[in-house]
N, C-alpha and C positions, 0 to 999 in steps of 0.2 A: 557519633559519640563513641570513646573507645570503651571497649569492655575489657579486662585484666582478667587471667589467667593464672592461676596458679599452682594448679596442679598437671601434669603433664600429659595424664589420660584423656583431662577436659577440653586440654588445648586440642589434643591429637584429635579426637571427637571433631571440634572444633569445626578444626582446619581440612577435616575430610569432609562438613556439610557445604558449610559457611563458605571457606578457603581463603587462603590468601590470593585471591584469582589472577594478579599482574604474575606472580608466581609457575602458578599452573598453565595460564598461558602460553607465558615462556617458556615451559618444560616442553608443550605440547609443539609449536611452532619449531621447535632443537630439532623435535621428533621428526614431523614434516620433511624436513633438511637431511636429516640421520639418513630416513628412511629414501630419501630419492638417490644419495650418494651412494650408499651401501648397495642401489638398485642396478646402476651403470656398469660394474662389472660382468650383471649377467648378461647381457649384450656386448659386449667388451671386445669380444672374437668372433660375432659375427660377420659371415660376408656381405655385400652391395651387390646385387643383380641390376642391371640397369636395362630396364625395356623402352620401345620405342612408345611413344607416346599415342592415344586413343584417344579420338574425337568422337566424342559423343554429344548427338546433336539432340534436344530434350525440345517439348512443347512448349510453348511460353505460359506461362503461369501469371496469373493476377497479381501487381505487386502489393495487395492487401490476405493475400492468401497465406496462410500456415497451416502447411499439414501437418504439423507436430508441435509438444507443449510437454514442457514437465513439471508443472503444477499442483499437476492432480496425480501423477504417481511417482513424481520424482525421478522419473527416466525420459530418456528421447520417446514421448507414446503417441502413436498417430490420435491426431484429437478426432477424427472421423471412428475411429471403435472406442474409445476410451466413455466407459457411461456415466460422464458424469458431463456438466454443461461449463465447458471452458472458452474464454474470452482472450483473443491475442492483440494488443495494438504491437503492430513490428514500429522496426526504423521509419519506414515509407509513410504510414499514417503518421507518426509522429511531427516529421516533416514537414509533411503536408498538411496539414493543422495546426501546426506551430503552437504547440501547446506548450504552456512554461512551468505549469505545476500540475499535479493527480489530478483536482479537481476537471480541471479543462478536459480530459479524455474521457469525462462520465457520460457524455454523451454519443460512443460507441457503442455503447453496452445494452442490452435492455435489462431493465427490471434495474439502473443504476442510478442514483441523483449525485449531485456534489452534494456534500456537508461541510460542516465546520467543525472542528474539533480545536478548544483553548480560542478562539475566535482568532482563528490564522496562525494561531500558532505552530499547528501541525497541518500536515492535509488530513480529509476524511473523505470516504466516500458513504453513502447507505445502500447497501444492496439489498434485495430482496426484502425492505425496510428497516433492514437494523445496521446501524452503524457501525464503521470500524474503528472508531473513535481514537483513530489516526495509526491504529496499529497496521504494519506492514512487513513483507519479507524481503531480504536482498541476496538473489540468487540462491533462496530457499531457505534461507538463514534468514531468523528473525532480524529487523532492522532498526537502527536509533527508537525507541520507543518515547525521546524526550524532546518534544518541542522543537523538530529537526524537518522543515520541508529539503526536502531531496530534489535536487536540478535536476533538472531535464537533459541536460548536456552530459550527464554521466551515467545514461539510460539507455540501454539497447531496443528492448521492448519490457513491453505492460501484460501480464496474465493476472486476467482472474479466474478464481475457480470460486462458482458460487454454489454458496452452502460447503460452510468450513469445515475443513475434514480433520478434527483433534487427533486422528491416528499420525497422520505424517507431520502435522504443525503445535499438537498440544492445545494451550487454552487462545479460545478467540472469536469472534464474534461469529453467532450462526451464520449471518447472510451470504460471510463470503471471506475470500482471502485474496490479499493482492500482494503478487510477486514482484518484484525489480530485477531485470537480466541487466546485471552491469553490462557496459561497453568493453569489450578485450583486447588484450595487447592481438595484433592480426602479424601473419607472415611475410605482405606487403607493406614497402611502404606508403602509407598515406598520409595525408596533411589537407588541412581546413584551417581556414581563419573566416570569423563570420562574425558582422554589423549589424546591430539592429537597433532600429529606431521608433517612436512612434507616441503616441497621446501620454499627458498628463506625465510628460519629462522623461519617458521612459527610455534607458540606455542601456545596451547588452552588448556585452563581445565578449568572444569563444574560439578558444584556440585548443585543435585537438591534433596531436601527431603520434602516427603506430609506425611500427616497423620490425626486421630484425636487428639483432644487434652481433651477429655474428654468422660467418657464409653460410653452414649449414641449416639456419635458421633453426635451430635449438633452442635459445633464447631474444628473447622477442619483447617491447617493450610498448607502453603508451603512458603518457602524459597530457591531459584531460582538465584544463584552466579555464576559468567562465567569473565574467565582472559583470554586475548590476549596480546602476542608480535607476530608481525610479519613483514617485508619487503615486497619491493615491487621488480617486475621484470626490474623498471626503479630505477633508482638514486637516491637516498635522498628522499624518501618517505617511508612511516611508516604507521603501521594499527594496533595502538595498543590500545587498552578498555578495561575496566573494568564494569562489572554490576551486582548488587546485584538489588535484588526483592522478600520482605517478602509481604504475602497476608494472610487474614484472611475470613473466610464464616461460618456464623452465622445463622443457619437452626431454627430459633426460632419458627415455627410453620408449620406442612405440607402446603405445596407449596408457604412460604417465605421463604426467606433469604435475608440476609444483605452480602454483599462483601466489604470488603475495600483493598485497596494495594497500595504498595509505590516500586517505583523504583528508583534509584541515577545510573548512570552513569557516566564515563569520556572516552574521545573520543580525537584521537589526531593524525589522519588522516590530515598531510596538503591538502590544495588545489593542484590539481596533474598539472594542464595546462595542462596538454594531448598533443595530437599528432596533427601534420598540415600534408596538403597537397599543395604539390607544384612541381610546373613542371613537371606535366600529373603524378604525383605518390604520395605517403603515404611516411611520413617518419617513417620510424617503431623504436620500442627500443629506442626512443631517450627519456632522460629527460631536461626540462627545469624548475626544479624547482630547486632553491638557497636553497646549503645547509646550510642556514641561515634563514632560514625559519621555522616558529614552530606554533603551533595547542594544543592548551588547551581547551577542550569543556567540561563543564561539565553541565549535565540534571537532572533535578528531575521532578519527576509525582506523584500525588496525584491522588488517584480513589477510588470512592464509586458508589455502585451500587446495588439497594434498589428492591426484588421483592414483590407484596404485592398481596395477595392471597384476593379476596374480596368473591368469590363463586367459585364453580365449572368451570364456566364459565367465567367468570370475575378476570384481574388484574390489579397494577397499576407498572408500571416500571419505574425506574428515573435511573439514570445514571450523572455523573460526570467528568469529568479529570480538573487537573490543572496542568498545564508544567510552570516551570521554567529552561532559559537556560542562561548561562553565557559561555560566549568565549572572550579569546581571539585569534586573529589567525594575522597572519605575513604573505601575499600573495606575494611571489617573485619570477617574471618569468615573463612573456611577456604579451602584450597586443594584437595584429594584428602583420602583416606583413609591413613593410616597404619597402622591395625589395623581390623579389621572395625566394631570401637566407640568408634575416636580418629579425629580429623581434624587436619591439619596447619593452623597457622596461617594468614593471607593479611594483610598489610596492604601499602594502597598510597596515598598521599596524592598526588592526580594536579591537575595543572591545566596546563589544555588551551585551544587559542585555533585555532579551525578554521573555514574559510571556502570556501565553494562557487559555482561561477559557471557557470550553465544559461543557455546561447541556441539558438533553434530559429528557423530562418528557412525560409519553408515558399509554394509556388506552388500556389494548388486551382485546377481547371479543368476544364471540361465542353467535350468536341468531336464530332463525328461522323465515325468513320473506318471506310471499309467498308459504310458503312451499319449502323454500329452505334455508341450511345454509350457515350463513355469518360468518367469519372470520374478525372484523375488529380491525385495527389498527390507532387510532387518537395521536396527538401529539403535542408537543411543543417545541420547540429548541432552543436554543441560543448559538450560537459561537464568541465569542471575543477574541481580539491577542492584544498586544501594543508592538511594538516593538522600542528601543531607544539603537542607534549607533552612538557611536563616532570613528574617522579613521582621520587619516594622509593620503593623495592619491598621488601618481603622476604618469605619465602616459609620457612614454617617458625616457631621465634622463642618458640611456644606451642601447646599443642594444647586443642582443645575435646572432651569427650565428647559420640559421638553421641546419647547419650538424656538427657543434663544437661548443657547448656554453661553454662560458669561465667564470667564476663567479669572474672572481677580481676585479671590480670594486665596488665604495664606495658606502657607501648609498643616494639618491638621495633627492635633498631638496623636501620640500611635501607644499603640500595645505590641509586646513582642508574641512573633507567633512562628515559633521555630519546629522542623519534623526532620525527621533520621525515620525513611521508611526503607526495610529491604524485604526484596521478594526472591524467592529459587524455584524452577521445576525442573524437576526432573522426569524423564519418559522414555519408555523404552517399548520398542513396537516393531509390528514385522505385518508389511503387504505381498499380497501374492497376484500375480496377473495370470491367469489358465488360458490359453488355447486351446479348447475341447475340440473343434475340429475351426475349417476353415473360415463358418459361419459362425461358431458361438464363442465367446467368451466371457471370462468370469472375472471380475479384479475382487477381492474380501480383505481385510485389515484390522488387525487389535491393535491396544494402545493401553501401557499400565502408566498414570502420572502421581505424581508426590509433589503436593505444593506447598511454601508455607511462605509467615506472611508475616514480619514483625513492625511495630514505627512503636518512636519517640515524638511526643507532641510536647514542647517546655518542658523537658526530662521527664516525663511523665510515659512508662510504658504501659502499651498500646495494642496487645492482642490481633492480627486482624485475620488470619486463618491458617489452620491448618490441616490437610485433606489428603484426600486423594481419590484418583479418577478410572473407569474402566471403560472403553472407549471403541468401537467396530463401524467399519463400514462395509458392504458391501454391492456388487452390480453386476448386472448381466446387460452384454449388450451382442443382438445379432446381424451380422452383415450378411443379407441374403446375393448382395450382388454387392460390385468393387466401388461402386461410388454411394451407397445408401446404408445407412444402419440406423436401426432401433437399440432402445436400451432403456432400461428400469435401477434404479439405483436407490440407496439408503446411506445416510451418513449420521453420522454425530461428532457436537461439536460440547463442549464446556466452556466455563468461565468461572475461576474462583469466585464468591461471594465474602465478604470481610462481616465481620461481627459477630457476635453470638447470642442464642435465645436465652429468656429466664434460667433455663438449663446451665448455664454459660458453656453450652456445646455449641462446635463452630456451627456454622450455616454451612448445609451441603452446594455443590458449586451447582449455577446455572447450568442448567442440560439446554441443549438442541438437539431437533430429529428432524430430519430431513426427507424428504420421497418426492422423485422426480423422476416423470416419465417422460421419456420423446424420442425425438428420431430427428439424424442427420442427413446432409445429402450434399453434393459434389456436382457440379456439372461443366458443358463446358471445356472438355479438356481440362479443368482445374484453374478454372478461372473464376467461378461461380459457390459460392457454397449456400448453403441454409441451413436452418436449424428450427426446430419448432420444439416446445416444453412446456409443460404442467408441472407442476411441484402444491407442496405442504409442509410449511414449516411451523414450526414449535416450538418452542423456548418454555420451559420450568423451573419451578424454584427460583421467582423472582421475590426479591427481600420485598418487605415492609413492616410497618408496625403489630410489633405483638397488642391486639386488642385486651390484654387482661395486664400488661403491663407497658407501658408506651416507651422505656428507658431501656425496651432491648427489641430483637426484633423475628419475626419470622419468614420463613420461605416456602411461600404456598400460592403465589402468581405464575399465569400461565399468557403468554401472548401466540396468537397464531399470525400465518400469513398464508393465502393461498394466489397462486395465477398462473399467467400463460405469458410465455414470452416466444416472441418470431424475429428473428435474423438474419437479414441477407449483407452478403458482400460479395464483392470482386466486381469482374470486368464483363459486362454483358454486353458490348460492341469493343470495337478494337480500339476505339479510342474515350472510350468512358468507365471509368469503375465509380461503384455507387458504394455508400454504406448505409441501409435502412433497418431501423427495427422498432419494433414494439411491445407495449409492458402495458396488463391489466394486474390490478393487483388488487386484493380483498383483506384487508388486516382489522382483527380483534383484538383486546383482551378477554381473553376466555373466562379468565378467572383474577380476580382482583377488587379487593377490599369498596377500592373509591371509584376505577375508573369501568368496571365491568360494561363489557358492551361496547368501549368505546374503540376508536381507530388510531392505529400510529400515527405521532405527529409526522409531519412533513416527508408522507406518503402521499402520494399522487395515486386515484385511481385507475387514471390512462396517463400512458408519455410515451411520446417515439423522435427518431430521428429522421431525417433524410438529406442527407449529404452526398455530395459527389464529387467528381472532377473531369473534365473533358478537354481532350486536346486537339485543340483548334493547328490548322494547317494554314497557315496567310502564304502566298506568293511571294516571293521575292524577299521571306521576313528568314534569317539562318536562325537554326539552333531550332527549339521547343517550347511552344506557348502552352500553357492549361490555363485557363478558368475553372473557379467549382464555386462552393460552397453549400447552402442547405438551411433547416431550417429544424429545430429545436421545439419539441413540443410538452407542455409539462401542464395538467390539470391543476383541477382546486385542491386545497388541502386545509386540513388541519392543525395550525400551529402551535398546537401541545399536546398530549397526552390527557389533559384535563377537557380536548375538544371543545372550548374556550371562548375562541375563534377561531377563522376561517381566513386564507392567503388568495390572493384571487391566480387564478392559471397562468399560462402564458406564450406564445411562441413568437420566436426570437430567430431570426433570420440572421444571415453571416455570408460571407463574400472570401473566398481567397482564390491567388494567381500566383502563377510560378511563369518563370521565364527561363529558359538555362540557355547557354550562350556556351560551348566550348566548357572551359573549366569554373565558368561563373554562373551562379544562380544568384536570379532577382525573384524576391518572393513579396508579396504583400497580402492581411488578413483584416477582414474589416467584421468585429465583432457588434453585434446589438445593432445592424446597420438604423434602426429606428428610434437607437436610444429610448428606448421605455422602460419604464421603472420596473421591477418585478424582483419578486422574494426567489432566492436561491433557495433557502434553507430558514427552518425554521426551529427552537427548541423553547421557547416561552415566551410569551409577550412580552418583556425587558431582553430574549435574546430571538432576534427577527434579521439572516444576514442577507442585505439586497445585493442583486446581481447586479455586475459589471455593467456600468455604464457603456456608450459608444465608445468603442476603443480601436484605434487603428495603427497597424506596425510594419514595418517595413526593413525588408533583411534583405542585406547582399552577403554571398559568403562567395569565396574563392577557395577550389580544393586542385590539390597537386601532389604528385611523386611516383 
């Protein structure tokens, strides 16, 4: 909705919270450009020494191993001292798991389940039982926050860092934060083209090519293309995308460079409704979505990302995204339950025009204070969204049976139900990493955030917060020898709360406290790693109904979580690397009105993995064979928060093979190899999402250059 202006102060006001952000972008991205060009001179007249070249000959290292992560402090930090419990999928696992969306890598992780967030319309994952409810970061820059599954094809590797750290990321779910390392333009040229095939129609091809684009490799380029058709294992559902992604990195002087990148997307996954439960059981296989029903989503992103070399010691990093998304989507299918074996209708013809604008301006620098070095990182941040929805709704109109839906009935008259929501924060904060001596270290971090919160609901304005946050973490980790460390760690996390009490004072934002204890370890020659952790998490100030007045609400819930998680990876003979781990987990509500006592929904109290791959040597066979795969373990659970009902457990076995021949790999991945029914994810008996049927796919890729 527009709002007018009339006096010049109000505008200027205005235009300094609000902004006209296409504007400010573009000021800022000039800058980027300004700033690299005006850099080139200071180098300009230096001379070329040209030395003979040094062979240095290194240990082989596990190709699921990463010694470093910037995650959790935003710098190259070796994950073996860093105290805090960070999760790497690189390239190599990728690969070799042939994973097509977020979901599919949660079982790497311990303490991690897949979720559903918008019933597929976003990924989610739940870690340490709370959801991320699809929010994620892209090369540490918050990422599409609307309705935007991320390809896999435009992904280098996967970090989490569990137990959210609001100093370096602002607001976001306790459990955990998940990074996206984009794919970069590289100094070589390479090129891939890759086929993939496999159950219930499904069709992929991806074409990826890096290089330089000029002798001295200065400027360097990649172009980053990937098409989908596919079906789904239910009725009338589709998963079909399109994404192209050119990038350019501009090395204008040692240790800057300028990045820019643009990616376009279309996406056209309807809303799925998922699966209910009813009368003590799951209804499985069933679909409730009208084949009349249709999904046009189209994304674009804008990225600049500027590093600027001041000394040896000293830089300046800025960062950018701007997401534009445009949908329209047609939701046809049910709303709740009406009788144990009827569902209430749902139609909602939506089209939507939402736009988001990420900047991170950021100081890295190394000093010596006390006789100790410091690592720090200072910072500035601004994330704003507007998002503006018009929709026809109605709710009711028809009903569907739960074990026969029948889709002939007409269209139902509708109500209009239109929102104009915008949110802003802003955060400004500064981490320190200490080196006390060779064995101890210290990382500590604050964080001050300003958020606020407006929406139009049918012109009607909408209050929904206005706040602010103060925010620290800090950790001690000690390495008594070069492959082993301990470490102790504290974080906090927020999340705005929308509404106001009787008072009509905002609602103070959801707090997290985190405390995690353990200890790393390396073995192996660095083939091997482990990790072993305790933690206790928290979350406060969760909303509900004011008891003296029901038309507004309070914040006075508390949910906990406690466990232990164990991780192993790498290569423990020469021709085998495994990925194992495991997660006990103990969740409350501490404190709350209805549900006190009870247990997070769709928490598992036990789940692990065990996965692997081995490479087989045949006689007379050329090139490189693996087998692997593993087996998926996941308990009973709870499927709501009301503790209601009960999901039953599950482990689920998998199969994958790699063949590589010269410049060609032959890959194949055999999911649910027992096709058994089982609950992924669960959020209320009308929202129950079941796992993946048997699923088999089959990829050749060809790479070259």
């Amino acid at each position: 909705m527009t709002k007018h202006k009339t006096d010049f102060q109000n505008k200027l006001s205005s235009w300094s919270l609000k902004t006209d952000p296409p504007i400010i972008f573009l000021m800022i991205q000039l800058l980027f450009v300004l700033c690299a060009l005006l850099s080139c001179s200071v180098y300009a007249a230096e001379s070329t020494l040209t030395l003979d070249p040094l062979v240095v000959t290194a240990p082989r290292v596990s190709d699921y191993y990463n010694a470093s992560a910037d995650t959790a402090t935003r710098t190259q930090a070796s994950t073996l001292s860093t105290p805090f419990s960070v999760g790497v999928l690189n390239q190599a696992l990728l690969q070799d798991s042939m994973a097509l969306r977020l979901e599919d890598t949660a079982m790497f992780f311990s303490g991690v389940q897949p979720s559903s967030a918008d019933s597929g319309f976003n990924t989610d994952l739940r870690i340490r039982g709370f959801t991320t409810a699809g929010s994620a970061y892209l090369d540490g820059v918050l990422d599409n926050q609307h309705f935007q599954v991320r390809d896999m094809a435009l992904v280098e590797k996967i970090e989490i860092l569990k137990g959210h750290s609001s100093v370096l990321y602002g607001s976001g779910s306790p459990g955990g934060t998940v990074n996206y390392i984009s794919k970069k333009p590289q100094e070589q040229f390479r090129h891939s083209i890759s086929y993939e095939t496999g159950s219930y129609d499904f069709n992929r091809a991806v074409a990826d090519s890096t290089g330089p684009l000029n002798e001295d490799k200065t400027v360097l380029y990649r172009v980053i293309a990937a098409g989908q058709l596919a079906d789904d294992f239910r009725k009338n559902i589709t998963n079909d995308r399109v994404t192209v992604a050119p990038s350019l990195t501009w090395i204008y002087q040692p240790g800057s460079s300028l990045d820019v990148g643009f990616e376009y997307s279309n996406q056209n996954q309807p809303y799925r409704f998922d699966n209910v439960f009813t009368q003590n059981h799951v209804v499985y296989d069933q679909s409730y979505v009208d084949p009349r029903t249709r999904s046009d989503r189209h994304y674009w992103r804008f990225s600049a990302a500027l590093k600027q070399a001041l000394s040896d010691n000293w830089s300046l990093h800025f960062a950018s995204h701007y997401f534009h998304v445009d949908r329209e989507d047609l939701l046809f299918g049910f709303y709740t339950f009406k009788t144990p074996t009827t569902l209430s209708g749902y139609y909602r013809d939506i089209h939507d025009h939402y736009d988001q604008y990420n900047l991170r301006s950021e100081v890295h620098g190394q000093l010596e204070l006390l006789g100790s070095p410091h690592h720090l990182v200072g910072g500035v941040e601004r994330n704003a969204a507007d998002d503006r929805l018009n929709s026809d709704r109605r709710i009711g109109g028809y009903t569907l049976d739960v074990y026969n839906p029948v889709f002939n009935y007409s269209i139902p008259a509708t109500t209009r139900l239109d929102k104009d929501i915008t949110q802003l924060e802003y955060g400004f904060y500064l981490n320190d990493q200490i080196d006390i001596t060779r064995f101890w270290h210290i990382t500590g971090g604050v964080r001050y955030s300003l958020f606020d919160g407006d929406s139009f609901q049918n012109d009607i304005f909408v209050p929904v917060t206005d706040h602010n946050a103060f925010t620290y973490n800090a950790g001690l980790s000690f390495t008594p020898v070069e492959n082993v460390a301990g470490y102790f760690s504290y974080s906090q996390s927020f999340q705005p709360n929308s509404g106001t009490d009787r008072n009509l004072t905002f609602l103070p934002a959801k707090q997290g406290d985190m405390y995690e204890l353990g200890v790393k370890s390396v073995w192996l020659d660095k083939r091997l790693n482990m990790s072993a952790v305790i933690y206790q998490l928290t979350q406060n100030n969760l909303p509900g109904r004011d008891p003296l007045d029901p038309d507004y609400s309070i914040a006075n819930g508390a949910i906990r979580g406690r466990g232990f998680e164990l991780d192993v990876g790498g290569q423990i003979l020469e021709s085998l690397q495994i990925i194992a781990n495991y997660s006990y987990m103990d969740t409350e509500f501490i404190r709350h009105p209805v549900w006190q006592g009870n247990v997070f929904r769709s928490t598992p109290e036990h789940s692990g993995t065990l996965w692997g791959h081995y490479q087989l040597s045949i006689a007379g066979l050329p090139g490189q064979f693996k087998i692997g795969g593993g087996l998926v373990f996941v308990g009973r659970r709870f499927g709501d928060d009301a503790n209601s009902f009960e999901v039953p457990g599950y482990v689920r076995p998998g199969l994958v093979a790699h063949y590589q021949l010269k410049q060609f790999d032959f890959r194949l991945k055999v999911e649910n190899i027992l096709d058994q029914r089982y609950v992924s994810s669960s959020i209320f008996d009308d929202t129950v999402i079941q796992g993946n049927r048997r699923t088999a796919l089959f990829l050749v890729a060809m790479k070259f250059g």
